[in-house]
Structure formats: C-alpha cells, structure tokens
N, C-alpha and C positions, 0 to 999 in steps of 0.2 A: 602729592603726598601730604598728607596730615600732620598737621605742626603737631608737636611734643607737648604733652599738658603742663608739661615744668613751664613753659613758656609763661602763661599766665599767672607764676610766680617770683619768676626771676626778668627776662626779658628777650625779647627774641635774638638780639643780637649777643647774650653775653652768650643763651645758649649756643648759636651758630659758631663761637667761636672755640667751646669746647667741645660738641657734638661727636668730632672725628675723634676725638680721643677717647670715648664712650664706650666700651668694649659690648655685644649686645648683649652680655649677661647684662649687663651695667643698665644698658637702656628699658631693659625688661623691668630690673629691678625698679627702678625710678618710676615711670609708668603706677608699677604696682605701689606703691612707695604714695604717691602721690593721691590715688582714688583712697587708699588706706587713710592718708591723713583727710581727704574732704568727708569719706564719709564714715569716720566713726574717731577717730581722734579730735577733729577741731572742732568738734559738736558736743566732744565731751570736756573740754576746757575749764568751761564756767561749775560744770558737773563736779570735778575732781576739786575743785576746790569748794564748794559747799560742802563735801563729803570728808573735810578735816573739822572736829567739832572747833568752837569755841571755844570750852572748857580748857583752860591753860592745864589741867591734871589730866587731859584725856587726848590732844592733840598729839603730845607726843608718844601717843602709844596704837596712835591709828595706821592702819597698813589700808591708805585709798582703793576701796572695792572697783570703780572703773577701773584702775591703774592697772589692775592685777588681774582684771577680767579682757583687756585691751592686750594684755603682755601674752597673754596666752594665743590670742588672734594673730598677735603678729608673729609669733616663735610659730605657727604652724602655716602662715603665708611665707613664710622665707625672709621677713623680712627684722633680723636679728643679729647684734654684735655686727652690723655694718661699719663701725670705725675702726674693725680688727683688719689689715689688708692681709692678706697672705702673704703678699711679694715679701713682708717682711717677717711675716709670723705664720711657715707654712704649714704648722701643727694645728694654730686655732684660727685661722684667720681665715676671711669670708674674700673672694677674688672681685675686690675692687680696691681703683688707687685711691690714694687721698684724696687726687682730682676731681674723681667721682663721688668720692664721697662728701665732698664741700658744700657740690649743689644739694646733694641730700638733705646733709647737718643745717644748711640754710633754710629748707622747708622744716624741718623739725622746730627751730627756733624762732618761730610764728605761733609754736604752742607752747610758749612756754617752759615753764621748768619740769611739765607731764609726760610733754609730747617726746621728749628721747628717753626719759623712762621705761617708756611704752617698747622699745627698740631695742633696749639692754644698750642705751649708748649717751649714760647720761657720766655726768664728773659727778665726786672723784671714782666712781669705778672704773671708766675708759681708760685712765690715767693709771688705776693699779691695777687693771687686768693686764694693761700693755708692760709694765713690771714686773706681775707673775711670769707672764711667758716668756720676755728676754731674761729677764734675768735667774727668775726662783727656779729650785732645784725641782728632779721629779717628784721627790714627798710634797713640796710648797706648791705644786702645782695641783697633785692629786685632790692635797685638804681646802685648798683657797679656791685656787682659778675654776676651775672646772665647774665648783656651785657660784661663782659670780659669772662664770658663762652661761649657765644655763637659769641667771636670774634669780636663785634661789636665795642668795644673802646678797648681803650690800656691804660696803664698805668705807673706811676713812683713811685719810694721808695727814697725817701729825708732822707738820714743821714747823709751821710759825709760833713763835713763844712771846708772850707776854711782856717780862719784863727786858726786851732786849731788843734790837732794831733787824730785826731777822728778812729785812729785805737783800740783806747782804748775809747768805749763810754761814758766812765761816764765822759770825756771833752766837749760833744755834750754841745754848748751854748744856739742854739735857744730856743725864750721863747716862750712858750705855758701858756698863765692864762686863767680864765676864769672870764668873766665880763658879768654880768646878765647871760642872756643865750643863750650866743654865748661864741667862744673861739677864742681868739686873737694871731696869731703868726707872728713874729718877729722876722729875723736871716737871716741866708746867706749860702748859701748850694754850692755844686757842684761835679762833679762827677755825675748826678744826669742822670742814666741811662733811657733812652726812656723817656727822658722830651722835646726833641726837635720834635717828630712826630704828626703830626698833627691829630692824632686820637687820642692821648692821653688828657682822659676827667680828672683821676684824678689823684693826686700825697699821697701817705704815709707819713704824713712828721712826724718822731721823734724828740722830744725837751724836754730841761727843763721845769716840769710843777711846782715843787715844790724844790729849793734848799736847804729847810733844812730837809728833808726827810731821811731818812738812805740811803746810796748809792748807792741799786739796786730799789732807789723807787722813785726816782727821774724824773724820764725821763718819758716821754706820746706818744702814737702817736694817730696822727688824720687825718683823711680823710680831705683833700684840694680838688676842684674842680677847674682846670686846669687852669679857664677861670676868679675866684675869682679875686677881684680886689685889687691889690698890690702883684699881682704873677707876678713876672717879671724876664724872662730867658734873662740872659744878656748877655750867647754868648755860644754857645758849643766849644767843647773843643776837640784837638785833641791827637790822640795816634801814636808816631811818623810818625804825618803827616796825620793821616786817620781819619776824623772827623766823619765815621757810618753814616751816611745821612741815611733816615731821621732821627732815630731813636735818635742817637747822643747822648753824655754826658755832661748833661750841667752846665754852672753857675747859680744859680738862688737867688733870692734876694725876702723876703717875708717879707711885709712890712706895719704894721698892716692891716693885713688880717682877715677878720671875717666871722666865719662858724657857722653854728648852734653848740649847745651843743651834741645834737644826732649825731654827726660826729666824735666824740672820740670814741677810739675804746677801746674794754673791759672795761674800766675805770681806771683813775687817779692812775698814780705811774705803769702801767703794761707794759711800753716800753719792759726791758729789755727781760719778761716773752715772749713780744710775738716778737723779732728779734731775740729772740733764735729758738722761733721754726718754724720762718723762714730760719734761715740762716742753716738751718741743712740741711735740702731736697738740698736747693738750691747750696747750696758749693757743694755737691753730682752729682747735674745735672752738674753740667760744668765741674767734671773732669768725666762724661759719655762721652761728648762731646768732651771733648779734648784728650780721646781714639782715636775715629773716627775720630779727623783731622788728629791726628799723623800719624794714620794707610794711611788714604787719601795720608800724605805727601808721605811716602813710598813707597805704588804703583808709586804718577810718579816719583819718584827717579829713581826706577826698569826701566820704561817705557826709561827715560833720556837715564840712563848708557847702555844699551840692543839695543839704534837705530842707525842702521848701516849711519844715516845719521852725524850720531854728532859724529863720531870716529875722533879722535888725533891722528897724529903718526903713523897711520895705523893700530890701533887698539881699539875694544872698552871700551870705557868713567871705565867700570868693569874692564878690565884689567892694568887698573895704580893703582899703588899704592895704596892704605886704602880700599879702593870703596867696596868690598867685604866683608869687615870688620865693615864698616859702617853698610851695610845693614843687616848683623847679629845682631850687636849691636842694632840696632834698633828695627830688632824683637823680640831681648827677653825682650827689656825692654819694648816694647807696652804688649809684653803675661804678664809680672810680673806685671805692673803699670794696669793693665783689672784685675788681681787676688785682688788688691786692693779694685778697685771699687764695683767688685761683691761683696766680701768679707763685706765693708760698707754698701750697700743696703741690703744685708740679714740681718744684725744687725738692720738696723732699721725697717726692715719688724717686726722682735723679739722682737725688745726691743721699738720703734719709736726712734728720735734723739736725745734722750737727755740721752738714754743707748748705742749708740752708737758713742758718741764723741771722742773716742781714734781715732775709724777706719775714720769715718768723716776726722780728723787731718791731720791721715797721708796720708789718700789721697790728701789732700787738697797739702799739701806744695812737695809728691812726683809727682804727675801727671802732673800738667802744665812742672815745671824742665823737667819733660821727654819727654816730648810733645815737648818744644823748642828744644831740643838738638837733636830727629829727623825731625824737621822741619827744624834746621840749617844745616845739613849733605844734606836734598834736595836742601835747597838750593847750598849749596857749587857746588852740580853736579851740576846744570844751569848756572854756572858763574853769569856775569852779569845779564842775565835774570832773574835770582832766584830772585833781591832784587831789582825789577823794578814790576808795574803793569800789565806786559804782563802774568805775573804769578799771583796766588792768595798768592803763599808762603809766600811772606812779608806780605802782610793782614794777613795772619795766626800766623805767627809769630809774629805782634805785639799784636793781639787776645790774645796770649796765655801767652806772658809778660805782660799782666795786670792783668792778674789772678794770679798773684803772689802777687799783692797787695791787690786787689778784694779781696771784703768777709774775711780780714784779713790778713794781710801780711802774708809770708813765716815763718818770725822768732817769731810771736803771736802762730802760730800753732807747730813750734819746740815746742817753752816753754812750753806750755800748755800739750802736748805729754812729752814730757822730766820730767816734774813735776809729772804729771801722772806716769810714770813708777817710779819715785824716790817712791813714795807715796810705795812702795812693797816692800819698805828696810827691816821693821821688820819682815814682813811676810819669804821673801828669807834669811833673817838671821836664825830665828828658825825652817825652814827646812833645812839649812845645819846644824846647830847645834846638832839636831837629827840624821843626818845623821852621823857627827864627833862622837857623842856618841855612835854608832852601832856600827862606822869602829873602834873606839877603844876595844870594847868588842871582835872584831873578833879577831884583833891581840892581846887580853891578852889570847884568848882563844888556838890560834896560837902560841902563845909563841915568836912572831914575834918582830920585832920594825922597822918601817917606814922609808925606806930607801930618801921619800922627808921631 
C-alpha cells in the first residue's frame, strides 16, 4: 500500500500512530488537503505577500487577490471551515475530530499567515465562528456566522486593554451597561487582532457589565459592528517591526458606542463562560500551526547547510561545528512537541476543552518555546539573511514570540499546570503510603530490615 503524502510532512511514525483514528472522510480530505497546499497554495506564499503594497495609506486597504482567488478553489474542493467539527457543532460543522484536524492545521502552518486563510480557518475568526455557533442566538447567527462561514467578512475579538494587565481578566475595565434597549460600551482595547482588515465587519468585544457581581460574573461580551459609530482603530501595532498588513493588531478606542440589546451574546455575567470556551480550540490551533512552521523552518535549514553553493572553508555549511546537532535537536523536539498537540486534541475530542485543560496548558507554554529555538538555529545557518526579509524566518520568528504572550502568557499557563499537578499531593501520598505498608510486611515477613 502506498504511504499517505502527509507523511512527507509530518513523519511516518507520528502518522502511523494516528492513522486508525483517521475516519476515511478524514483520510480523503487530507490526501486532498495536501496536493491543494503543494500545488497552488505553497507556490503562492511569496505571491501574497508581494501583493500587499508598501504604501502604509494603501496596505491596509488591500483585500490579497491570490487569497481570495485560492479561497474560492478551495470552498469548491471541500476543503473549507475544517476546524469547525461537527461532533461538537452539528448545525455548522464539517465531520472531522480535532485529531484530525491537527495534522491538517499543521500543514497549513508551513504557509504561513495565507495559508488557513485560504481554508476559512485562520484566528480570530475560528475562535468567533466557534462563538457564534455555541453560543449566539439564531438572529446572531443568521447576521454574523453564516457570512464568516461562508468567508465573506472577517472579524475581531476585543479583550486585551491597554492600560491594565489583562492577562488576568477579571482587570478587563471596559464598560458595557445597558440603557433602554441598546447596550453602551466604553473603554480602550488593543492587541486587537484582525481589526485593521478591511473586510472585518464585526468585533467581539468583552467588558465589565456589572462590578458588583461575584467575580466570574462580571464581565459580558457583545457583538460590535465594525463600522458603529465611536469605533475608532487608532493605529495598529507592530511585532518587532512587522505590522501583519492587512489584517494587523490593532489599538482601538470605543467610545459610547450603541448596539442593540440583541447583540449581547448568551447573556449578562457569561463573558468568562464563553472565552473559556473559546480560548480552548483556539490556544490548540496555533500550536498545530507552529508544528508546521517549525518543521517548515527545518527543511530549509537542511536545504541551507546541504548547498554546495554556500560552503565555508571548503566545506559544507553541515560540516562545521553544531550544524548536525542542531538539526537533530530540532527533530526530536518538532516529533515530542507534535506528541503534545496530538495528544491535546484527542482530549478534547473525549472530554471537549474544558476536560482537557492540563494538555491545552502544556502545549500552550511548550510549543511556541520549541518552535522559536528551531526557527532560531535556521536562522543562525543563513547568517545575515536569516534575520532580514529576503527570508520569511524572522516573520516566523517574531509569529511565534507572540504566542508566548497570546491567549495567556507562558507563566499563566506554568501555574495553572503546576497548581494542577500539586492538586495530586493527597492522592500520591496515600498510594505510596500503601505501598510503605506492604514493603514493611515483606520485610517483617523476610526477617529483613532496610538497608536505605
């Protein structure tokens, strides 16, 4: 039988290990999925980003003609809203697990910030589509969901704020009231990913609705429309130096703003209930994705150190120093850091995210980490070029140091994991103390006495 073409992206053994779990929709789709991205996505990479102008007045006003000519190919190959599973969303959702969709989101994440674009399965929309449909009502579905399923707008998730340490949300200031029947908000955001693209029709914005409320009951969020008056995006923002055109991360300032009442999502006091079960899928997706850059990085490390044009010294770029060592290194931590992610998306295939939060964690704070450290080793082999725009590496690289902060810093998710396992003290005390009680019966039985 003929080996599986993922193989040639991922690895034969991780495939073999998730194979049987493969449903053969599943395997079909991949297959397809895969010729999709060698022959008309990863060829168009370098394309889509020439085709954002320069011109800082014109950038953010461009809708990338590949992007939108690629999204049509793929909405009529079937291969579209692949992070929506049905098991959990059986109105919109496409019949594949998370499992399956991991290796996917892992070839996606070799192109870049294009390449799930191209698929209707890039952040933040995966993250507010999967919003609309658990939670928003059937109006909020009708006006929103339906045109970000079928790609036609984009959208943004407003939480992070400025002046206030919003890695811990119950500091989230902005005010959300509600007066007659409409709802009023008021506050200052940023960070505020895919708020600068000009297809982006609405924004998620979480806020204080009530502050005397107990403390996970406090916070609201409600549907904004893009274009409302007193939304005002005060500058996007860059990531050492790379501003993401169009899509961008922006400042924005909301400023008694008025939306109807039907615009709150699930109702009053259920922020936290629903950016949990947002942030679970979505933390998930980006270390699928930053599998696949790492691995991307990799290859042209290999490609670098291997060409007889770029030899030092008379010899090649592989035979000095580390270079061989590196590229080891790299590969077992992409194979270890992929055991991770599999390993999370089955849990929440099992359990959905919120029985899954240990594995969520530690993917969360191990995978980017590993991700940088083989994106910095390619770099190192290009020299200069590595940390210049003739390469994508430094775009990737600073991609992948913001995902340290993203969706919860690094040391939010230590504690959280670390607390978590403390939580087993009582439990791993009273099975070793059962144990101490056997191994003493042995040796009275033994006649022995314990030489530690």
């Amino acid at each position: 039988m003929a080996a599986h073409p993922v193989i040639h992206y991922t690895s034969e053994a991780s495939w073999s290990m998730v194979e049987d779990k493969f449903s053969p929709f599943a395997k079909e789709t991949l297959a397809k999925l895969v010729h999709f991205l060698e022959e008309e996505v990863y060829p168009a990479v370098r394309v889509s980003h020439a085709q954002i102008p320069t011109d800082p007045a014109q950038r953010w006003k461009t809708v990338v003609p590949v992007i939108e000519e690629l999204k049509v190919k793929a909405k009529k190959a079937g291969l579209w809203n692949l992070f929506l599973s049905k098991a959990h969303y059986p109105e919109y959702g496409v019949p594949l697990t998370n499992l399956e969709y991991a290796v996917m989101a892992e070839l996606m994440g070799r192109g870049g910030h294009m390449a799930p674009q191209v698929f209707n399965c890039s952040a933040p929309d995966t993250g507010n589509m999967e919003v609309l449909a658990r939670y928003g009502s059937p109006e909020q579905q009708k006006k929103w969901l339906v045109p970000l399923l079928n790609g036609e707008i984009r959208s943004a998730f407003a939480m992070t704020e400025r002046f206030v340490s919003s890695s811990d949300a119950k500091n989230i200031k902005l005010s959300i009231r509600q007066e007659g029947n409409e709802i009023v908000i008021n506050g200052h955001k940023w960070w505020i990913s895919g708020a600068g693209d000009p297809r982006t029709k609405l924004h998620l914005v979480m806020g204080k609705s009530d502050p005397q409320a107990s403390t996970y009951k406090q916070q609201s969020v409600v549907i904004v429309p893009a274009d409302a008056p007193g939304v005002k995006v005060v500058r996007p923002l860059t990531v050492f130096g790379y501003d993401d055109a169009p899509e961008g991360h922006c400042e924005i300032t909301y400023d008694n703003v008025r939306v109807p009442l039907g615009n709150l999502v699930l109702g009053w006091g259920r922020g936290f209930e629903i950016i949990q079960g947002r942030l679970g899928p979505g933390r998930i997706h980006h270390c699928m994705r930053s599998i696949g850059a790492a691995t991307a990085a990799l290859d042209t490390m290999i490609l670098r150190v291997t060409d007889p044009t770029r030899k030092t010294f008379n010899k090649y770029l592989y035979e000095h120093g580390t270079v061989v060592s590196d590229i080891a290194k790299s590969r077992a931590e992409i194979e270890s850091a992929r055991l991770l992610v599999l390993s999370a998306a089955l849990q929440i295939d099992k359990y959905k995210a919120k029985g899954a939060l240990k594995e969520i964690g530690i993917a969360k704070f191990v995978v980017p980490s590993m991700a940088l450290d083989v994106v910095d080793r390619a770099i190192q082999s290009f020299g200069a070029e590595g940390v210049c725009g003739d390469q994508q590496l430094a775009s990737i690289w600073a991609g992948l140091r913001t995902l340290r902060i993203a969706d919860g810093p690094d040391a939010v998710h230590i504690q959280q994991v670390g607390q978590r396992e403390l939580k087993r003290a009582d439990e791993i005390q009273k099975r070793y103390d059962e144990i101490n009680r056997k191994e003493k019966a042995l040796f009275a039985k033994a006649g022995l006495k314990a030489h530690l």
